[in-house]
C-alpha positions, 0 to 999 in steps of 0.5 A: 124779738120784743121782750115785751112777747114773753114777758107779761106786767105784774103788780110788784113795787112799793106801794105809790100811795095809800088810800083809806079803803085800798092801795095804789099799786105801782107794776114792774116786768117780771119773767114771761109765762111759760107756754102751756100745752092744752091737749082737750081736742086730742088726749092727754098723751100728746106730745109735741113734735121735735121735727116737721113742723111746718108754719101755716100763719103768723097773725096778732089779735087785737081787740075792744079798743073804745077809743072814745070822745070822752067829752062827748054830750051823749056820754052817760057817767054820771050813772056811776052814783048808781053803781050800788043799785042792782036796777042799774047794774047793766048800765054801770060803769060808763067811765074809766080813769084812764080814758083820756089815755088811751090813744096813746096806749094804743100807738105804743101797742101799734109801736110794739107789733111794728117792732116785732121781729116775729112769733116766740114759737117760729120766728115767723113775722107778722102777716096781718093784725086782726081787729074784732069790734068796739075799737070805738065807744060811743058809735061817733064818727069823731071816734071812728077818726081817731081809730083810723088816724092812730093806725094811719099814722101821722099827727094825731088829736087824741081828743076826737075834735077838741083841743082842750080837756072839757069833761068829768075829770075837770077841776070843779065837775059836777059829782064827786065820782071821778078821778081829777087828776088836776086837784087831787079829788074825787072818790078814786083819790079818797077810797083808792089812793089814786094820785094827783097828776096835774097838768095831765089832761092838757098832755092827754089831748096834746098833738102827738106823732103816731107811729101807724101800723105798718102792717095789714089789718082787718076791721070788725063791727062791734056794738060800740060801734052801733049802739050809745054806750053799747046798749043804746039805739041812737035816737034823734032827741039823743042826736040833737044833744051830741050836737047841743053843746050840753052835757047832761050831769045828773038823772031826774029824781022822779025818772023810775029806775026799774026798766033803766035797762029797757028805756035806756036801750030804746029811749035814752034821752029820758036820762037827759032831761035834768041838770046840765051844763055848757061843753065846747062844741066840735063839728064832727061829733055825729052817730054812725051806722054800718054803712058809714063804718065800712065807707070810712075803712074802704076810704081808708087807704091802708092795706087791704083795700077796706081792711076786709070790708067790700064794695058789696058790704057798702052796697048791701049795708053789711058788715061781714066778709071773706079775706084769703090774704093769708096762704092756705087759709081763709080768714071770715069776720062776722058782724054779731051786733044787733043794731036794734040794741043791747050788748049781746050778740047774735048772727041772722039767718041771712048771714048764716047763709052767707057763711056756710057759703063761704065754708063750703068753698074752701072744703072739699067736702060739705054736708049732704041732704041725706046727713052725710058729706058730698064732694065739693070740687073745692080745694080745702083751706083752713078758717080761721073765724073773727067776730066781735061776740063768742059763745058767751055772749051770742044768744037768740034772746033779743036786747029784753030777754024775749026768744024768737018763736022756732024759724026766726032769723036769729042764730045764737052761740048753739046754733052757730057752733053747731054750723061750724062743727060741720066744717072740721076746717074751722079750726080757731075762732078769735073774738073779744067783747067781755074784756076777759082773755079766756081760751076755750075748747069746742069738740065736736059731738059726734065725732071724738078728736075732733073741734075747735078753739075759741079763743077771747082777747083782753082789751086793750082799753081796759088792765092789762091791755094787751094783744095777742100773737097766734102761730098756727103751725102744721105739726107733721103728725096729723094734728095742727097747733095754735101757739098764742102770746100775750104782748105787752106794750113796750112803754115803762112799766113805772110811768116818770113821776108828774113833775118830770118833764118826760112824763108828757111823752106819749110812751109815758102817757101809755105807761100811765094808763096801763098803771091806772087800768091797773088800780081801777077797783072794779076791773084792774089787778085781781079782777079777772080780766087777764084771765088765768095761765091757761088762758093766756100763753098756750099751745092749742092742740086739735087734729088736722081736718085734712 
């Protein structure tokens, strides 16, 4: 067993070095959280079974990647000098310190799951990694290589097609915004004491040896996946400039920033018109759509066939599917993103269908006509649900806040609920997309005991970068339990100081942009993001649905 399963990274050490307005904290492990029993969907007096536990599945959760082109012309940082101005609090932050890191933070976790000897509760091993959306950024196709190059294994360019560092983080960039690691500059050194690093983006976009996941794992759809930046439908002006060798550094003064929101969802290259400058151009820098992300997992080659993306997906320009690669349960992925912009989510009534569809085939029995249940002939399965969005942020309300009239084809958090409360199977629903680990009980309400859980990973792009293992058991007494870890990456807690020899080592460059996440102002230590004890290691309690 890991060490890295019980234990979990805490802001602990000397303070590295101080800055005017805050410190840069420097981490250290600590003692693993215990496990806390929730008992919402089955009364405060259960107790844990002592035998006849039976292990049902074995899985990890791992979500919202964004591996990403970080040199990339259609990238739009510079709206960070906006980050104070509530007209463009939907559109900032667009940039993270460690962001060049952070193919190298995901081989340590794809390192650490393979090393994995199995679950904390059962000793189980690990079946199957699920993944639910944003593994990339900026909806590329350079992107979607790096993903799968990572996973596959082998010698990996972490800078999607370039070879050389050529962005925001540069000595002499345009704007006094970001992190240079190289010149000890910009504001993150001068407000929040963040270090100088030289020589640290030349080792971030070095060729390195991935390890590649050695076991099956299913893809997701996400927005990042469809949209510029998540929000923005990719145009053909925007199309143009990802290919132009430009990189735009500033916003026209005269553009208003009152719709930003609006205009940056529909027409994004308004921001492009102002100041920019030359970038090394690469080949494959393209947006992608939905079919290009399924092909390039059934082209894949890995295991399953297509990470659970089908033929027919391909075919009919879909990205949600069925797997029953797991015993006694089905595994259904949803794809929430609206390709017509915006972050949130929602499911069509087409793919609702779909589902409850593939529901009724693992339930022995199915709501009737009459609001009562008929058999089905099938034999019962659990489910187990992915999808990028949950309940927080899947609505009806289109990219502008505008609600379908009654019978639309948009199904949002209180309509999908309400289908899969009619399928007592469902028994966990696993999802990502706010970047926050949150776990939260669904019951049903008509009928007392009994629901689901929804349960919310934290991404591994942003602090504290981790995944989740979940072990589904049968306790024996006619209730099932979900027990959930947080995993760590198994790189030095403390990454080598900059002038060590070792501090160019993949393990010491994940380590670093564990640290950097850690000390990012917005969303690092005491942000929230890691969510609270009982969202994290937990045992999840609800009756058995048959």
């Amino acid at each position: 067993m890991s060490r890295t399963t019980l234990d979990r990274v805490l802001a602990a050490g000397p303070v590295l070095q101080a800055g005017r307005d805050g410190d840069y904290r420097a981490l250290a492990w600590a003692g693993g959280e215990p496990h806390r029993v929730r008992r919402e969907l089955v009364g405060p007096t259960w107790e844990p079974p002592r035998r006849g536990t039976q292990v049902v599945a074995c899985l990890a959760h791992v979500t919202d990647l964004q591996l990403a082109d970080v040199c990339s012309p259609a990238r739009f940082e510079f709206f960070h000098r906006f980050e104070a101005d509530p007209r463009m609090s939907a559109l900032v932050p667009m940039h993270r310190p460690q962001e060049a890191l952070t193919a190298h933070a995901v081989d340590a976790l794809v390192r650490t799951l393979n090393g994995l000897a199995g679950g904390p509760r059962t000793g189980r091993p690990l079946q199957v990694v699920v993944t639910t959306g944003d593994a990339i950024d900026n909806a590329q196709w350079n992107e979607l290589e790096l993903y799968l190059a990572v996973l596959r294994g082998g010698v990996v360019s972490p800078g999607a097609g370039l070879t050389a560092y050529d962005g925001v983080q540069a000595s002499g960039w345009p704007h006094d915004l970001f992190w240079r690691p190289d010149d000890d500059g910009g504001v993150h050194h001068e407000r929040f004491g963040f270090p100088a690093r030289p020589g640290l983006l030349e080792a971030a976009f070095a060729a390195f040896a991935a390890e590649g996941l050695r076991l099956p794992w299913l893809g997701c759809h996400g927005n990042h996946e469809a949209l510029i930046q998540g929000v923005g439908v990719p145009t053909p002006a925007l199309t143009a400039l990802l290919g132009s060798g430009r990189k735009p550094v500033d916003v026209d003064p005269t553009l208003p920033l009152d719709d930003a929101l609006r205009l940056f969802t529909h027409s994004s290259e308004v921001f492009t018109t102002a100041v920019s400058r030359p970038v090394t151009t690469v080949a494959d820098r393209r947006f992608i759509d939905r079919r290009a992300f399924v092909a390039a997992h059934l082209a894949d080659g890995g295991a399953p066939t297509g990470h659970g993306f089908t033929e027919d997906n391909l075919r009919e320009g879909t990205a949600y599917y069925a797997w029953d690669g797991l015993p006694g349960v089905r595994v259904v992925c949803l794809d929430t993103t609206r390709v017509t912009g915006g972050t949130a989510g929602s499911v069509d009534a087409e793919q609702a269908r779909w589902l409850e569809d593939r529901l009724r085939e693992v339930s022995s029995s199915a709501p009737g006509p009459d609001g009562g249940r008929v058999a089905t002939g099938n034999a019962d399965r659990l489910v187990v649900l992915l999808s990028h969005h949950g309940v927080s942020t899947l609505t009806r309300s289109d990219a502008l806040g505008r609600r379908p009239a009654d019978g639309e084809d948009a199904l949002g958090a209180a309509e999908l609920l309400a289908l899969l409360h009619r399928y007592p199977n469902v028994v966990l629903w696993l999802n990502g997309h706010t970047h926050v680990s949150e776990v939260r009980p669904w019951a049903h309400p008509d009928e007392p005991g009994r629901g689901l859980w929804e349960v919310t990973t934290c991404a591994v792009v942003d602090w504290p970068g981790q995944a989740r293992l979940v072990e589904l058991l049968d306790n024996g007494d006619g209730t099932l339990s979900m027990v959930c870890t947080m995993v760590d990456h198994d790189s030095p807690a403390r990454p080598p100081a900059a002038d060590d020899p070792a501090a160019r080592d993949p393990a010491a460059l994940a380590a670093l942009h564990r640290e950097l996440a850690a000390n990012v102002p917005w969303a690092g230590l005491g942000s929230g993001l890691a969510g609270t004890p009982a969202d994290r290691n937990v045992e999840l309690v609800l009756r058995a649905p048959f």
